[in-house]
C-alpha positions as CSV (number, residue, x, y, z in Angstrom):
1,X,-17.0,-36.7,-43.7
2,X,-17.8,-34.7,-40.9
3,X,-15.5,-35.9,-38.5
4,X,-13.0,-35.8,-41.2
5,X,-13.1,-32.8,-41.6
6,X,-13.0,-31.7,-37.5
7,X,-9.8,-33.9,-37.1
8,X,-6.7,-31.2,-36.8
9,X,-5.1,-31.3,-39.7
10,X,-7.8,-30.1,-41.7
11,X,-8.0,-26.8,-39.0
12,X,-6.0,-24.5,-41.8
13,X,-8.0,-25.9,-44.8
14,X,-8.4,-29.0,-46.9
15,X,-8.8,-30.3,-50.6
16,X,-11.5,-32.3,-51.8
17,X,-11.1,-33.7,-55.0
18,X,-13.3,-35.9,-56.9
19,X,-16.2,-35.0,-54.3
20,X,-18.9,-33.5,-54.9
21,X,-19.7,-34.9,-57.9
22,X,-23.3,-34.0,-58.4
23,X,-25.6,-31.1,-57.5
24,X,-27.1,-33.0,-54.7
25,X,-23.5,-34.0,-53.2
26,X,-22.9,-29.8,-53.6
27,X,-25.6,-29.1,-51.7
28,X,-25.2,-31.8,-49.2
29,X,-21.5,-30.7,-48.7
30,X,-23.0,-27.0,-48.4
31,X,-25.3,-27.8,-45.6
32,X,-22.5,-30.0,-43.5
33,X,-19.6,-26.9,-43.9
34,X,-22.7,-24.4,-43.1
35,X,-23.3,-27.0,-39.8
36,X,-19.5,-26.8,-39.2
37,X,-19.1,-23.2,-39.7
38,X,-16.7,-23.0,-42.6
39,X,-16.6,-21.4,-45.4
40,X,-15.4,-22.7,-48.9
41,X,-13.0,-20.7,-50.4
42,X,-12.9,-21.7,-54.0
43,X,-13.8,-24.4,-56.4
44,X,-11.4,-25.4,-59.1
45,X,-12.3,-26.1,-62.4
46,X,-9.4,-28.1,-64.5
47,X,-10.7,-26.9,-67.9
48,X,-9.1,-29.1,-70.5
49,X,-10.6,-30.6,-73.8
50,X,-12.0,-34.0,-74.2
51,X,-9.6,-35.2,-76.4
52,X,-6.1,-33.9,-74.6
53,X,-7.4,-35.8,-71.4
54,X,-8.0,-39.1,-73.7
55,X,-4.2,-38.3,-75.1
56,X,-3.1,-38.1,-71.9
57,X,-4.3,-40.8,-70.0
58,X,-4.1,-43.8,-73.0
59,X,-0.3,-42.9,-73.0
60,X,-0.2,-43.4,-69.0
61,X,1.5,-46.3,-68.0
62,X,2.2,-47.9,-64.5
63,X,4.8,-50.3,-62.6
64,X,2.8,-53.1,-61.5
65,X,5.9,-53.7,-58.7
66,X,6.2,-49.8,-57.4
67,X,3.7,-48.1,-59.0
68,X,6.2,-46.0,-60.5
69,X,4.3,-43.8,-63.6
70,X,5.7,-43.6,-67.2
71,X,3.8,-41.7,-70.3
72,X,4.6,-43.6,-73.6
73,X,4.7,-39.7,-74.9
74,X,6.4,-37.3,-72.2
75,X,8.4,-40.0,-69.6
76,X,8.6,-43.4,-71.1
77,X,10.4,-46.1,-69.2
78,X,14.3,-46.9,-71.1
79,X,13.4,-50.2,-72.2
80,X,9.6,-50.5,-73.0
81,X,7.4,-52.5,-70.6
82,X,10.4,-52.2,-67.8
83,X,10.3,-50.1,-65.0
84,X,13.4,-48.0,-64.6
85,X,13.2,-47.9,-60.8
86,X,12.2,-51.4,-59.9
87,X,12.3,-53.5,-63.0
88,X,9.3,-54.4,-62.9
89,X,6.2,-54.8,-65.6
90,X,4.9,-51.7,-66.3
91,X,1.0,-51.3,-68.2
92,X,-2.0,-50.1,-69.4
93,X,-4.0,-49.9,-66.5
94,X,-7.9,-51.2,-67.5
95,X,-8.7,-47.4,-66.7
96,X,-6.4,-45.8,-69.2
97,X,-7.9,-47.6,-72.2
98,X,-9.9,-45.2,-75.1
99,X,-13.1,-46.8,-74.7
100,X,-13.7,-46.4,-70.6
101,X,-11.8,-42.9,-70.2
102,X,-14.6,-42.1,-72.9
103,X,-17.5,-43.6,-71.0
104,X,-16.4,-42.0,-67.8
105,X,-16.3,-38.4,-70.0
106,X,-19.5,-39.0,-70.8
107,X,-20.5,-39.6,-67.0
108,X,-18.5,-36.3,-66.1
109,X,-20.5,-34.1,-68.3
110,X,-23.5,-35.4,-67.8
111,X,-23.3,-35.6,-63.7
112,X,-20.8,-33.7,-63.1
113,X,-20.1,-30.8,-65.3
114,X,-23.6,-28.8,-63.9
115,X,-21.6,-28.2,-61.1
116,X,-18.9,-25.7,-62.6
117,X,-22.2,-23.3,-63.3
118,X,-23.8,-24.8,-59.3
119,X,-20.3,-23.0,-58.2
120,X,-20.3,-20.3,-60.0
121,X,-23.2,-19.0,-59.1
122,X,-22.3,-18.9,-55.1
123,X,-18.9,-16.5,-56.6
124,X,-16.3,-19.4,-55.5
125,X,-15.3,-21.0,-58.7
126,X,-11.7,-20.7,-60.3
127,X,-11.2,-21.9,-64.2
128,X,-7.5,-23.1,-64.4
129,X,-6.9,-23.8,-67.9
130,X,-5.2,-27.5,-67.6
131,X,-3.4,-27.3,-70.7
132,X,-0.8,-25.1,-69.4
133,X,1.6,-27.1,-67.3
134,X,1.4,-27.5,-63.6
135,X,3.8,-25.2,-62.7
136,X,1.3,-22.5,-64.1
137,X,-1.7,-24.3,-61.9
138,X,0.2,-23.9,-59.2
139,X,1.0,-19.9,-59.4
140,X,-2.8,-19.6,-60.3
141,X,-3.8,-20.9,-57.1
142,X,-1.1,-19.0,-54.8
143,X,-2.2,-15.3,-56.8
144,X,-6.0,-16.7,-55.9
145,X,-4.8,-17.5,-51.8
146,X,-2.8,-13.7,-52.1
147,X,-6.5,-12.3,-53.1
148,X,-4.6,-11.1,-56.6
């Protein structure tokens, strides 16, 4: 990661997502951008309930041919189980199923969630309320880079 994050396009800032995912990862991550000499500018936190993100992800589906993405709920494909771009299958990924989405919930809180009061102790955590559309996210996070 270190050299990542020397190569040049990472020289105006860069997004890490999925890492750290413990308090020892945090802290590891806060000694290497302390070596480097750069500071982090905020942590976000995606706050969305339990259950939206199991709605959400068991109505995901995926073009096994393209990987195009349909939601059984908000974008299904014309015919069912066809891809509109490709034709191809498209599934339930393994992932998307009830019972791992909960097992990797429970993962998250335990392992991962003490790192939401971990950032907001060092004053660079932002709480975006996920349930309001990305076009909201978005304008969250340019008023936070505009120091509003």
């Amino acid at each position: 990661m270190e050299g990542r994050l020397q190569e040049a396009d990472c020289k105006d800032g860069f997004l890490l997502d999925g890492f750290p995912r413990t308090n020892p990862q945090a802290e590891a991550l806060d000694k290497l951008l302390d070596k480097l000499g750069i500071a982090l500018d905020a942590v976000v936190e995606l706050d969305v309930d339990d259950e939206i993100v199991i709605k959400r992800l068991t109505t995901r589906r995926v073009c096994r041919s393209c990987g195009e993405i349909y939601n059984t709920l908000m974008k299904p494909s014309k015919v069912d189980g066809i891809c509109d771009k490709c034709g191809g299958e498209v599934v339930q990924r393994d992932d998307d199923k009830e019972t791992v989405i909960r097992r990797r919930l429970a993962v998250f809180h335990e392992q991962t969630a003490p790192l939401i009061e971990y950032y907001r102790n060092k004053g660079v955590l932002m709480t975006v309320d996920a349930t309001c559309g990305k076009d909201a996210v978005l304008k969250l996070l340019e008023n936070r880079k505009a120091g509003n």
